[in-house]
CHARMM internal coordinates of N, CA and C (Angstrom, degrees):
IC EDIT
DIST 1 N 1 CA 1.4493
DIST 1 CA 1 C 1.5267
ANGL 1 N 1 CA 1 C 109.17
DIST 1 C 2 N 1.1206
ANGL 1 CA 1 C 2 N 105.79
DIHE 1 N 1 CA 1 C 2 N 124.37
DIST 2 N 2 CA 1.6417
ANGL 1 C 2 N 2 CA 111.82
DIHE 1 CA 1 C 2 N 2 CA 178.13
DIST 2 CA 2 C 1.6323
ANGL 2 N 2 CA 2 C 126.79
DIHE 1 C 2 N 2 CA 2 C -75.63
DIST 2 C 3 N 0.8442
ANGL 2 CA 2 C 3 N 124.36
DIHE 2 N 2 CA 2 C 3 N 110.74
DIST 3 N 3 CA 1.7280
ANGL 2 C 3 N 3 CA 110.52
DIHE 2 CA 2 C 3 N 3 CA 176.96
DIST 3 CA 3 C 1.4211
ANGL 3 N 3 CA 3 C 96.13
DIHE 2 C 3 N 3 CA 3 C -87.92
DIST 3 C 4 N 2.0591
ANGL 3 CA 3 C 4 N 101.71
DIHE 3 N 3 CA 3 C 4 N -165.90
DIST 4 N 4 CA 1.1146
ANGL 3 C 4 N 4 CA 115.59
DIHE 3 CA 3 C 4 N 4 CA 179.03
DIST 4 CA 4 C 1.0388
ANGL 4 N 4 CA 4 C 96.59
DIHE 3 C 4 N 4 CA 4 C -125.05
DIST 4 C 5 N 1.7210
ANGL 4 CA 4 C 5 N 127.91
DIHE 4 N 4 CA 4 C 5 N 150.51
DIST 5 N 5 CA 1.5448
ANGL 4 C 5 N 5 CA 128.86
DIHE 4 CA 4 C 5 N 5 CA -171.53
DIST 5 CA 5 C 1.8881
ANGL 5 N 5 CA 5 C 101.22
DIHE 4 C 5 N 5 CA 5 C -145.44
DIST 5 C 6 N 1.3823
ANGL 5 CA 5 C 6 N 93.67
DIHE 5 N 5 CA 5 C 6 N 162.56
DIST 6 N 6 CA 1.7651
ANGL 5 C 6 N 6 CA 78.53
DIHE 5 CA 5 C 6 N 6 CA -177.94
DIST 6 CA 6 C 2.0379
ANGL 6 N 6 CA 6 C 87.54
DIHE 5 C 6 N 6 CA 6 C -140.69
DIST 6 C 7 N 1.3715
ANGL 6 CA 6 C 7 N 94.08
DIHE 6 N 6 CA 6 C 7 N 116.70
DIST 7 N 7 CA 1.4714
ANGL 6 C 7 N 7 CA 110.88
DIHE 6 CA 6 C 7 N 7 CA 170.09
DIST 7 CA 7 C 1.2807
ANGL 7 N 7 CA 7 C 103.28
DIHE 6 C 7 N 7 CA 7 C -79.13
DIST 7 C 8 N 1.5045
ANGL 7 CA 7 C 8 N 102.53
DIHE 7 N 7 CA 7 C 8 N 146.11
DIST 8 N 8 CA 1.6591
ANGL 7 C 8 N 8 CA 125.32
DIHE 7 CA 7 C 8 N 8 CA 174.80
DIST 8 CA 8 C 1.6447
ANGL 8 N 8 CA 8 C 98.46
DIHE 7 C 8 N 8 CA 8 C -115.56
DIST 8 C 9 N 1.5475
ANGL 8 CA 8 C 9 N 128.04
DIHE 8 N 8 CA 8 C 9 N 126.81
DIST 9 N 9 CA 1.3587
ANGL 8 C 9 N 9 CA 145.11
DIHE 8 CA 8 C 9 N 9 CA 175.95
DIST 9 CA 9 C 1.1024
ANGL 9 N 9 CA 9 C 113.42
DIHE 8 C 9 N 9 CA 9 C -124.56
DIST 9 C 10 N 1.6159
ANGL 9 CA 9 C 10 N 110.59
DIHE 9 N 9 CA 9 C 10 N 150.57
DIST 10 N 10 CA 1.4571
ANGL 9 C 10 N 10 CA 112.63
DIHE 9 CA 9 C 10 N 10 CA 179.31
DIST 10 CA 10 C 1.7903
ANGL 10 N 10 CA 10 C 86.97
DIHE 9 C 10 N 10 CA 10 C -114.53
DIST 10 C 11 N 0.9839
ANGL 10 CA 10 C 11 N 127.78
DIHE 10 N 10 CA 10 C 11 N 125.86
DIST 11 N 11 CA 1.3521
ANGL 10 C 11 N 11 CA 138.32
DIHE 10 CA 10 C 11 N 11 CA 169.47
DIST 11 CA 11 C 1.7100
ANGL 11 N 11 CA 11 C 144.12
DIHE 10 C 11 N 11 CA 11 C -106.55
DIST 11 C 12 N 0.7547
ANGL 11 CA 11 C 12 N 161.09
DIHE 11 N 11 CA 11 C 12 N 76.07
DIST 12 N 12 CA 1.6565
ANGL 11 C 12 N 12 CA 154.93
DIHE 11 CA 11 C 12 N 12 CA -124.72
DIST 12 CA 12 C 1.5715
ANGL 12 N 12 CA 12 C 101.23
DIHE 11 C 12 N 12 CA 12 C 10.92
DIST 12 C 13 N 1.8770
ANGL 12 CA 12 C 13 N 106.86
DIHE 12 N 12 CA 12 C 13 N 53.75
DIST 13 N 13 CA 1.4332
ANGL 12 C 13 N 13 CA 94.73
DIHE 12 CA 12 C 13 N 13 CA 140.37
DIST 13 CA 13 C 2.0486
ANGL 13 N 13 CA 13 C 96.80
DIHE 12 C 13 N 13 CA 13 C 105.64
DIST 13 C 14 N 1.5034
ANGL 13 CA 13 C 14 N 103.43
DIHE 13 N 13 CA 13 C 14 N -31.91
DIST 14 N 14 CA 1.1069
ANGL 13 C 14 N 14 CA 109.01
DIHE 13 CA 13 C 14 N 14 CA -172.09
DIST 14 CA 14 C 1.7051
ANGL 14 N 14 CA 14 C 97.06
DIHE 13 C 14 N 14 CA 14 C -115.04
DIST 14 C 15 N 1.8698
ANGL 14 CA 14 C 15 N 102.49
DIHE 14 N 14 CA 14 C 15 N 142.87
DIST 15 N 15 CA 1.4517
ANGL 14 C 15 N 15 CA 113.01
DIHE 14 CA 14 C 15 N 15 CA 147.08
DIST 15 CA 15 C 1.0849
ANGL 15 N 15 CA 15 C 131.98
DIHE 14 C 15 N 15 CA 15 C -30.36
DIST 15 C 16 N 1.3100
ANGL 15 CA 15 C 16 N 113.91
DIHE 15 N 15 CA 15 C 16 N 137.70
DIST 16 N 16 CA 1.6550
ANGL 15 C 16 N 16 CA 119.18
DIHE 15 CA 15 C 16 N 16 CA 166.63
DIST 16 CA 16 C 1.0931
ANGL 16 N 16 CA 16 C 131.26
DIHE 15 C 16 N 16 CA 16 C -162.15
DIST 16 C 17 N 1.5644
ANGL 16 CA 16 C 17 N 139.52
DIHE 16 N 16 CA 16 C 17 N 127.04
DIST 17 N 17 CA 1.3281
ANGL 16 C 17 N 17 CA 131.16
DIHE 16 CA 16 C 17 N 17 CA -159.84
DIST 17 CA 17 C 2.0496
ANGL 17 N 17 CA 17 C 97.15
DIHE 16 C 17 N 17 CA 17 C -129.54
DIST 17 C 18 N 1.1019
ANGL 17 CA 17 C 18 N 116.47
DIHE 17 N 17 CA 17 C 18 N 138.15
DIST 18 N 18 CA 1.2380
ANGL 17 C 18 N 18 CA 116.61
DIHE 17 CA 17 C 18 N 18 CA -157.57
DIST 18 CA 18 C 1.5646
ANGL 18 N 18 CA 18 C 89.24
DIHE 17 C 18 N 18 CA 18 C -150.41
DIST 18 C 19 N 1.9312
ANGL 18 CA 18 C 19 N 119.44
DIHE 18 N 18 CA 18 C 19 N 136.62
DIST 19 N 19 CA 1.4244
ANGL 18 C 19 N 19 CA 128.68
DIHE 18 CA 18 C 19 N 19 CA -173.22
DIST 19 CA 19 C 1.6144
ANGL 19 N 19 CA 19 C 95.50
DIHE 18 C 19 N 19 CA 19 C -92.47
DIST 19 C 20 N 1.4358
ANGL 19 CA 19 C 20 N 117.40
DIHE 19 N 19 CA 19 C 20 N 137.84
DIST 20 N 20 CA 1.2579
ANGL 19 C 20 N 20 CA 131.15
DIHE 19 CA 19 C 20 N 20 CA 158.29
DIST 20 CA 20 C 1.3906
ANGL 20 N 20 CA 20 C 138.32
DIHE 19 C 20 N 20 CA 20 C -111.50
DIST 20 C 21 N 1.4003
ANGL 20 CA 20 C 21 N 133.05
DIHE 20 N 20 CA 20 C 21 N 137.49
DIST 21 N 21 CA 1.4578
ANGL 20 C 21 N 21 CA 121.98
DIHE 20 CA 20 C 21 N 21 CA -176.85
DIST 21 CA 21 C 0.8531
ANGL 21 N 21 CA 21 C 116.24
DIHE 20 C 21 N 21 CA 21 C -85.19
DIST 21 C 22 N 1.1936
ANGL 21 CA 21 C 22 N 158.32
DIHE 21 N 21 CA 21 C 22 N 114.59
DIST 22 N 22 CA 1.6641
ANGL 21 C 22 N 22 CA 144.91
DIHE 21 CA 21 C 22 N 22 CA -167.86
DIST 22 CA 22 C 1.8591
ANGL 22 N 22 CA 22 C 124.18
DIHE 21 C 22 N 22 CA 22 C -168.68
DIST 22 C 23 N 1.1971
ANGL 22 CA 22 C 23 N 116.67
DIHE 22 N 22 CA 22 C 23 N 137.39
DIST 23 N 23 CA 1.6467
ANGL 22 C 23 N 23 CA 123.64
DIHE 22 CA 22 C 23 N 23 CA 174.87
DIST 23 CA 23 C 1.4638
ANGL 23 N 23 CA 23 C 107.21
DIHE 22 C 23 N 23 CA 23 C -38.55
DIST 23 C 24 N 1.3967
ANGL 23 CA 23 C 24 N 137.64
DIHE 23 N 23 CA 23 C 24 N -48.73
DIST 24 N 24 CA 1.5283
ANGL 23 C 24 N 24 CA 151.15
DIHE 23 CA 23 C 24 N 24 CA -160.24
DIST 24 CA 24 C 1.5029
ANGL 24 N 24 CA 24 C 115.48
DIHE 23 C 24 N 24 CA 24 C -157.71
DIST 24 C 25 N 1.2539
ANGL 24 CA 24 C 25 N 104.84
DIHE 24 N 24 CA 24 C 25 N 141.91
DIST 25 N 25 CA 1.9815
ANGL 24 C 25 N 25 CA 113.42
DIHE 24 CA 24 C 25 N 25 CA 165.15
DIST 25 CA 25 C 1.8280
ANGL 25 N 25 CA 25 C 94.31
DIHE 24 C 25 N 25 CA 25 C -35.03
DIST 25 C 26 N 1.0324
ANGL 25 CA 25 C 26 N 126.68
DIHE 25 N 25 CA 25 C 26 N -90.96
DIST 26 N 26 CA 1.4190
ANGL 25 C 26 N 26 CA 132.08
DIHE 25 CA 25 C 26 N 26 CA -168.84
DIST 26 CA 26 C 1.8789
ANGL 26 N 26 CA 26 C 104.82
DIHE 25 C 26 N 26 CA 26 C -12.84
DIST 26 C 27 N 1.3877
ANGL 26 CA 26 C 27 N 104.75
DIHE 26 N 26 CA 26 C 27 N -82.04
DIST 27 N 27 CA 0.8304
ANGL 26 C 27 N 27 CA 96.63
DIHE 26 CA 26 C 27 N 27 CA 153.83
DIST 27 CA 27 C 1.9789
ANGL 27 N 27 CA 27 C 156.38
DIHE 26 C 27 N 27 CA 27 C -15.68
DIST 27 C 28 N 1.2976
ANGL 27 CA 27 C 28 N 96.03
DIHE 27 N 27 CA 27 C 28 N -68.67
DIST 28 N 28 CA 1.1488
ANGL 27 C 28 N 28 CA 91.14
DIHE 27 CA 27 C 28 N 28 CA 161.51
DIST 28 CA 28 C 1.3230
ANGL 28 N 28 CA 28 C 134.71
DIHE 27 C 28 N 28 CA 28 C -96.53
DIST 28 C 29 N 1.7723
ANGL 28 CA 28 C 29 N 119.95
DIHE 28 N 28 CA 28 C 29 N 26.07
DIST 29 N 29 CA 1.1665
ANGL 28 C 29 N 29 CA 126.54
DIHE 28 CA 28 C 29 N 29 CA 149.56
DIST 29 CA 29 C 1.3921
ANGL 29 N 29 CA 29 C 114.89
DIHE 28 C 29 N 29 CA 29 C -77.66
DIST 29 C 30 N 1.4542
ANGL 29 CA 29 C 30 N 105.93
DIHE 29 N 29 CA 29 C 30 N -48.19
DIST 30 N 30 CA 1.5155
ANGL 29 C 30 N 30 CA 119.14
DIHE 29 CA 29 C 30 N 30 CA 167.98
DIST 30 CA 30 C 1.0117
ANGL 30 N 30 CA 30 C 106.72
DIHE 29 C 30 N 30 CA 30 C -34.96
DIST 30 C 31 N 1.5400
ANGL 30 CA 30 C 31 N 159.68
DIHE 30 N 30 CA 30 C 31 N -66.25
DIST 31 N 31 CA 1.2714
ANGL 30 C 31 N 31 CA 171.05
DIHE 30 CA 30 C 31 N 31 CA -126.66
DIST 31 CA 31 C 1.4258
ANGL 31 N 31 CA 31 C 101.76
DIHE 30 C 31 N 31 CA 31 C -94.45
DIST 31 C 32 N 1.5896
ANGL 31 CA 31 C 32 N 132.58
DIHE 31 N 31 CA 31 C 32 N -37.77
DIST 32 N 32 CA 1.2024
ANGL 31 C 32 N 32 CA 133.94
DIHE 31 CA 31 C 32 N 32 CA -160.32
DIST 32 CA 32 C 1.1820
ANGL 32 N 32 CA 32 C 103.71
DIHE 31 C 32 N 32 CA 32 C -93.01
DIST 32 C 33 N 1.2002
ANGL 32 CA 32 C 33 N 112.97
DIHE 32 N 32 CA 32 C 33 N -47.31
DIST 33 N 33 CA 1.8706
ANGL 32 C 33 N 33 CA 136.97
DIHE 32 CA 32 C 33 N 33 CA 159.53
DIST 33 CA 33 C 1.4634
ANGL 33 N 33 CA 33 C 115.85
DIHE 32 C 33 N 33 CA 33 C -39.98
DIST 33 C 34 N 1.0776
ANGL 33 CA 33 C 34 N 102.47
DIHE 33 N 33 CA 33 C 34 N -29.73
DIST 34 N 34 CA 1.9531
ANGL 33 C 34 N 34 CA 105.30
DIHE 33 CA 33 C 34 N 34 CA -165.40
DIST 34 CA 34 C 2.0674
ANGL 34 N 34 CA 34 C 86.61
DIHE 33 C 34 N 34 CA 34 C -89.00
DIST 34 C 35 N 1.5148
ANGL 34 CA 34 C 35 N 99.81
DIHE 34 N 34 CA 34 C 35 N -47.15
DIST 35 N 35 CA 1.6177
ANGL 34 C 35 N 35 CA 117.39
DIHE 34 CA 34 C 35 N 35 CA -176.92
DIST 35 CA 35 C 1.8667
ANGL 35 N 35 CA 35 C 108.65
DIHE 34 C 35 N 35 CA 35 C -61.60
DIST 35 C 36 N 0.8807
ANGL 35 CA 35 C 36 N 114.31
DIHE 35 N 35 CA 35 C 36 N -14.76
DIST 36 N 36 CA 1.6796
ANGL 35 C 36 N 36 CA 105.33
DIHE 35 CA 35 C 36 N 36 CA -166.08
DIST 36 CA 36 C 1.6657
ANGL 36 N 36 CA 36 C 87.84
DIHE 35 C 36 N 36 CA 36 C -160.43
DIST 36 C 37 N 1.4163
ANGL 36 CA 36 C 37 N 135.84
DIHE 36 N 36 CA 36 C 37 N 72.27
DIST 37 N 37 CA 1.4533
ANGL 36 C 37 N 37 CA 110.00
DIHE 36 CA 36 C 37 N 37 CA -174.25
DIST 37 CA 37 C 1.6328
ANGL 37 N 37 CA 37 C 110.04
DIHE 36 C 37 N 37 CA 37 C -86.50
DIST 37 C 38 N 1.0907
ANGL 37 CA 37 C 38 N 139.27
DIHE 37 N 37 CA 37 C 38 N 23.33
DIST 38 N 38 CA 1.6642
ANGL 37 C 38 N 38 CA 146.64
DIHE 37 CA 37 C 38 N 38 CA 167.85
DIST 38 CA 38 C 1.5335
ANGL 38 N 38 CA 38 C 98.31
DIHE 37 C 38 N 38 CA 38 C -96.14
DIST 38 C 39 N 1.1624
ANGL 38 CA 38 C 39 N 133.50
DIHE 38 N 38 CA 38 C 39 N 2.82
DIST 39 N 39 CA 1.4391
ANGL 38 C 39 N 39 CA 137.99
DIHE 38 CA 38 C 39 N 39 CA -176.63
DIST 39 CA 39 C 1.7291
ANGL 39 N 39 CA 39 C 117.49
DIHE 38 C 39 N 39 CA 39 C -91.19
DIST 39 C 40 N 1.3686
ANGL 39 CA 39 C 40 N 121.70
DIHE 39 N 39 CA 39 C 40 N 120.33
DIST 40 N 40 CA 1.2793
ANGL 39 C 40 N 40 CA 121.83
DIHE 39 CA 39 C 40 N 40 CA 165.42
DIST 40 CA 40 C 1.5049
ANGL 40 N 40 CA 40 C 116.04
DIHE 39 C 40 N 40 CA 40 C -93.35
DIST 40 C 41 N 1.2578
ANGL 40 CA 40 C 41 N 103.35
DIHE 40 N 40 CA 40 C 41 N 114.89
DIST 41 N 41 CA 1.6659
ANGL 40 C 41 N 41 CA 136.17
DIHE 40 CA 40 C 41 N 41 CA 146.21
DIST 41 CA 41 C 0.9385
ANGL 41 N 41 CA 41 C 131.83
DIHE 40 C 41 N 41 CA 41 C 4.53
DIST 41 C 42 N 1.4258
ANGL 41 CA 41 C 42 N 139.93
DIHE 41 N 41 CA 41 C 42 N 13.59
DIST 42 N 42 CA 1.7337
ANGL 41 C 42 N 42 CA 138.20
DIHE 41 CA 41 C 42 N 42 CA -128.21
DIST 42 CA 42 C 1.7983
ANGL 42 N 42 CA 42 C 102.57
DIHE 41 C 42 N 42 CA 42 C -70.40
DIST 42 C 43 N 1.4502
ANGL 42 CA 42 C 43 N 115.88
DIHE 42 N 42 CA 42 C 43 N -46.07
DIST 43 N 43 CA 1.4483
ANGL 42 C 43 N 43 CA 123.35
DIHE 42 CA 42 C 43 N 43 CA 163.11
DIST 43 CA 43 C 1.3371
ANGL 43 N 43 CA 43 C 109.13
DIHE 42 C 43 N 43 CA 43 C -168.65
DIST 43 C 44 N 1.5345
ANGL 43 CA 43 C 44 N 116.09
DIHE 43 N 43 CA 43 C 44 N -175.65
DIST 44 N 44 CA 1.4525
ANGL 43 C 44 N 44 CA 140.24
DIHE 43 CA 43 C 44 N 44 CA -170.14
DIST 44 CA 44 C 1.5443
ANGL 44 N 44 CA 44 C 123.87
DIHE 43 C 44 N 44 CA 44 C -134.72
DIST 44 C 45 N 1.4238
ANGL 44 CA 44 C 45 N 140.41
DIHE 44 N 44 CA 44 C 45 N 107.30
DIST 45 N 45 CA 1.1789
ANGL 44 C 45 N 45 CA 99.61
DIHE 44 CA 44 C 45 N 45 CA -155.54
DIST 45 CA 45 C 2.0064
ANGL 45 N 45 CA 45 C 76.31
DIHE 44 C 45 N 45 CA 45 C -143.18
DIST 45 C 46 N 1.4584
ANGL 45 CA 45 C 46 N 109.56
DIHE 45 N 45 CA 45 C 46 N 166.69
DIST 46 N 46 CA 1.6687
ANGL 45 C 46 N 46 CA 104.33
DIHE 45 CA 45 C 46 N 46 CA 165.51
DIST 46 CA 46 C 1.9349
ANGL 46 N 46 CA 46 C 119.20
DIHE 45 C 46 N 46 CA 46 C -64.16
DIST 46 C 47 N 1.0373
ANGL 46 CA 46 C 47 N 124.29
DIHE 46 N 46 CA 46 C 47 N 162.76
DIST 47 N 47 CA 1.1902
ANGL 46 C 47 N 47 CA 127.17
DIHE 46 CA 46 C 47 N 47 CA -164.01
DIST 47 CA 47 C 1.7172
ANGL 47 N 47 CA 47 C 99.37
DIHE 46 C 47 N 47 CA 47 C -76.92
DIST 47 C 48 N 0.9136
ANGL 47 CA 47 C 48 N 105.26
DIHE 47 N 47 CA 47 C 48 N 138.17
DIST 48 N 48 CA 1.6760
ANGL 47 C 48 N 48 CA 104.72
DIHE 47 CA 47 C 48 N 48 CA -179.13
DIST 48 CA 48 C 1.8003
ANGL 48 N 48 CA 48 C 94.22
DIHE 47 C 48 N 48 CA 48 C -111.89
DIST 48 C 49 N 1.2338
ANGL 48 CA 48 C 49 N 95.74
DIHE 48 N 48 CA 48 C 49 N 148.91
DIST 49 N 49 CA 1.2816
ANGL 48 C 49 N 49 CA 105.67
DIHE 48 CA 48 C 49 N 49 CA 176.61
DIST 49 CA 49 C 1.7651
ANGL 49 N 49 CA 49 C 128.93
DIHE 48 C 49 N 49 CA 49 C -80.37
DIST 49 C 50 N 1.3979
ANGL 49 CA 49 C 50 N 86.57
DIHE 49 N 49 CA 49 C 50 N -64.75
DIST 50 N 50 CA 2.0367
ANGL 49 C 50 N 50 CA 82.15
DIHE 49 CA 49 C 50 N 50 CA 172.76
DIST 50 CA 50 C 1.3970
ANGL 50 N 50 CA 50 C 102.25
DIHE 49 C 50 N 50 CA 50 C -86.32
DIST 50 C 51 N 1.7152
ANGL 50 CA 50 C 51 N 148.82
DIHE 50 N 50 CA 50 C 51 N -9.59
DIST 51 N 51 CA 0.8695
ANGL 50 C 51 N 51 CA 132.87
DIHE 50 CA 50 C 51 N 51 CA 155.16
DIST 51 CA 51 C 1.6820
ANGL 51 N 51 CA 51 C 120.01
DIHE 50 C 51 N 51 CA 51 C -36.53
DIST 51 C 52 N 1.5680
ANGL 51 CA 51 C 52 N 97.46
DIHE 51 N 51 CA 51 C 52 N -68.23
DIST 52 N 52 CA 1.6648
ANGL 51 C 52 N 52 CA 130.99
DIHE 51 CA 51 C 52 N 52 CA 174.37
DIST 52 CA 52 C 1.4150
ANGL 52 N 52 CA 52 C 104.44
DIHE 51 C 52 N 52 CA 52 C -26.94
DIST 52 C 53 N 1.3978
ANGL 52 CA 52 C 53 N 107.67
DIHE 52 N 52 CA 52 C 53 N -69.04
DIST 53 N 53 CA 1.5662
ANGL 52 C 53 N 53 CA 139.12
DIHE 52 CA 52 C 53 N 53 CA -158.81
DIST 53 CA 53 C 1.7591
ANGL 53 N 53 CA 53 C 74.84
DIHE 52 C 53 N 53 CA 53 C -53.79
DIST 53 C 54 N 1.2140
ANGL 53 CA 53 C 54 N 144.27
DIHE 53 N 53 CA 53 C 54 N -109.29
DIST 54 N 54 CA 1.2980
ANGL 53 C 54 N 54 CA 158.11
DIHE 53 CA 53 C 54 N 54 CA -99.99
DIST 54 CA 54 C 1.5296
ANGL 54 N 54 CA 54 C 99.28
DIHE 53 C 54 N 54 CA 54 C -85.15
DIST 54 C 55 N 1.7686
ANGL 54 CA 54 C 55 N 111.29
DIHE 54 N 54 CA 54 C 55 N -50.96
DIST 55 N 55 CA 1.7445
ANGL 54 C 55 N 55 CA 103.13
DIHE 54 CA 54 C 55 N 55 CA 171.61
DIST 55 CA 55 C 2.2491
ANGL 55 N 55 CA 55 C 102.09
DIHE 54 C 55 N 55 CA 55 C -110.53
DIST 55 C 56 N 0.8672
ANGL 55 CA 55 C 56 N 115.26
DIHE 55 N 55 CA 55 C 56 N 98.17
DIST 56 N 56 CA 1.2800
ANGL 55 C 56 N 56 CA 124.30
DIHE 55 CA 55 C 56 N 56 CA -174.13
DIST 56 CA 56 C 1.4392
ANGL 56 N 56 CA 56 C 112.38
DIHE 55 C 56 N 56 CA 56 C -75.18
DIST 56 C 57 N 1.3953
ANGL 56 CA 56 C 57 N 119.30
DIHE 56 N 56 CA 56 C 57 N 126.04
DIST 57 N 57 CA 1.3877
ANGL 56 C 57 N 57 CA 113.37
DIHE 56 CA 56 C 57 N 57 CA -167.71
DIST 57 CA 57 C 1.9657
ANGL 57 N 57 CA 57 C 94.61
DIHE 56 C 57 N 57 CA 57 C -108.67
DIST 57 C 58 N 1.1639
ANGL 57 CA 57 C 58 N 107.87
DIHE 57 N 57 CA 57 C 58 N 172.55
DIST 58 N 58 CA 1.5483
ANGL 57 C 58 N 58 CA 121.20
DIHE 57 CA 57 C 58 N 58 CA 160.74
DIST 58 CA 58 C 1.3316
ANGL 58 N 58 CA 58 C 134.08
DIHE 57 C 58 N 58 CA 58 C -70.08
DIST 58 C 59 N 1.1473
ANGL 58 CA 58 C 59 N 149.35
DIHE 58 N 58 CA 58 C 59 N 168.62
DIST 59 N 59 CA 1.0794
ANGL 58 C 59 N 59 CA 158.63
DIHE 58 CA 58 C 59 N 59 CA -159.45
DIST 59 CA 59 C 1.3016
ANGL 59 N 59 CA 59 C 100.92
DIHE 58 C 59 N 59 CA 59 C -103.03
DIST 59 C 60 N 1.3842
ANGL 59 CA 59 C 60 N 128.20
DIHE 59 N 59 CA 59 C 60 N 160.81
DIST 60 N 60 CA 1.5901
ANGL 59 C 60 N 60 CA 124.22
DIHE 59 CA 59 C 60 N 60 CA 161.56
DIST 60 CA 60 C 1.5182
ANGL 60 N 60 CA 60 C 114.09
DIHE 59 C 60 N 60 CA 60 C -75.93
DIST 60 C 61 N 0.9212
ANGL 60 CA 60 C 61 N 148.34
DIHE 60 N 60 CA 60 C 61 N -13.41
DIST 61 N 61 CA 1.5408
ANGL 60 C 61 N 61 CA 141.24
DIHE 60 CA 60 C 61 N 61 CA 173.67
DIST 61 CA 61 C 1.5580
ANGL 61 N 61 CA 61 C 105.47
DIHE 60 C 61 N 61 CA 61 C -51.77
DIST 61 C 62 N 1.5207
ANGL 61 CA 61 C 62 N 105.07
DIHE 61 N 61 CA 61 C 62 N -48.00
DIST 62 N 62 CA 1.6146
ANGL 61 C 62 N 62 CA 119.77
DIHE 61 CA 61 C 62 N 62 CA -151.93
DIST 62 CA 62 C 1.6006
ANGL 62 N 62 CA 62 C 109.33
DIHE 61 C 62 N 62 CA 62 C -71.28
DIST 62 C 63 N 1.3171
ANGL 62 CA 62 C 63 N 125.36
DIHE 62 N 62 CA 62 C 63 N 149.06
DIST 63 N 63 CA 1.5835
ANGL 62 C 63 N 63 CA 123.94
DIHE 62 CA 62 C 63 N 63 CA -179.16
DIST 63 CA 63 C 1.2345
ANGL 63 N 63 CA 63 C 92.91
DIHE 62 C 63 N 63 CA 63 C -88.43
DIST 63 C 64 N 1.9216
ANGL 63 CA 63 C 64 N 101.86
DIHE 63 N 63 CA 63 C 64 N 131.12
DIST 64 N 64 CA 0.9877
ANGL 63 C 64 N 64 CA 127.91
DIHE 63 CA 63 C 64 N 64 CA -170.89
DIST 64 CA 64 C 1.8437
ANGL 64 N 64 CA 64 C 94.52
DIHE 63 C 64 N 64 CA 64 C -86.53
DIST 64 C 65 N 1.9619
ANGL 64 CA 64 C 65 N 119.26
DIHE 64 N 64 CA 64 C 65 N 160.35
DIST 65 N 65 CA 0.8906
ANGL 64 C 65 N 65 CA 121.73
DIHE 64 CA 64 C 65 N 65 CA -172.14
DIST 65 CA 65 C 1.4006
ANGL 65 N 65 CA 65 C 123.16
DIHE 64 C 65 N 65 CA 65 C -44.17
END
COOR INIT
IC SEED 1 N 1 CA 1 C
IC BUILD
């Protein structure tokens, strides 16, 4: 069963929070890591809803900043 998770990245220097589909956090850090591997990890957490809703992050397909 897939949840929704929202990774936090540190990326050339700049923030970044990007939504993932995935079985577990592990997992869908793994996924962001495999997608951007010069990227630090900052955390992983499930998708919150009115959190989400108010600062909205991107999808993993999309080029990050």
């Amino acid at each position: 069963m897939l949840s929704h998770y929202t990774v936090g990245l540190k990326l050339k220097g700049k923030v970044d929070r990007v939504f993932v589909d995935a079985e577990d956090a592990l997992i869908a850090a793994l996924k962001v890591k495999a997608e951007h591997p010069d990227a630090l990890i900052s955390y992983v957490r499930r998708k919150n809803r009115r959190g989400d809703a108010r600062h909205p992050a991107h999808s993993l397909t999309e080029d990050t900043r």
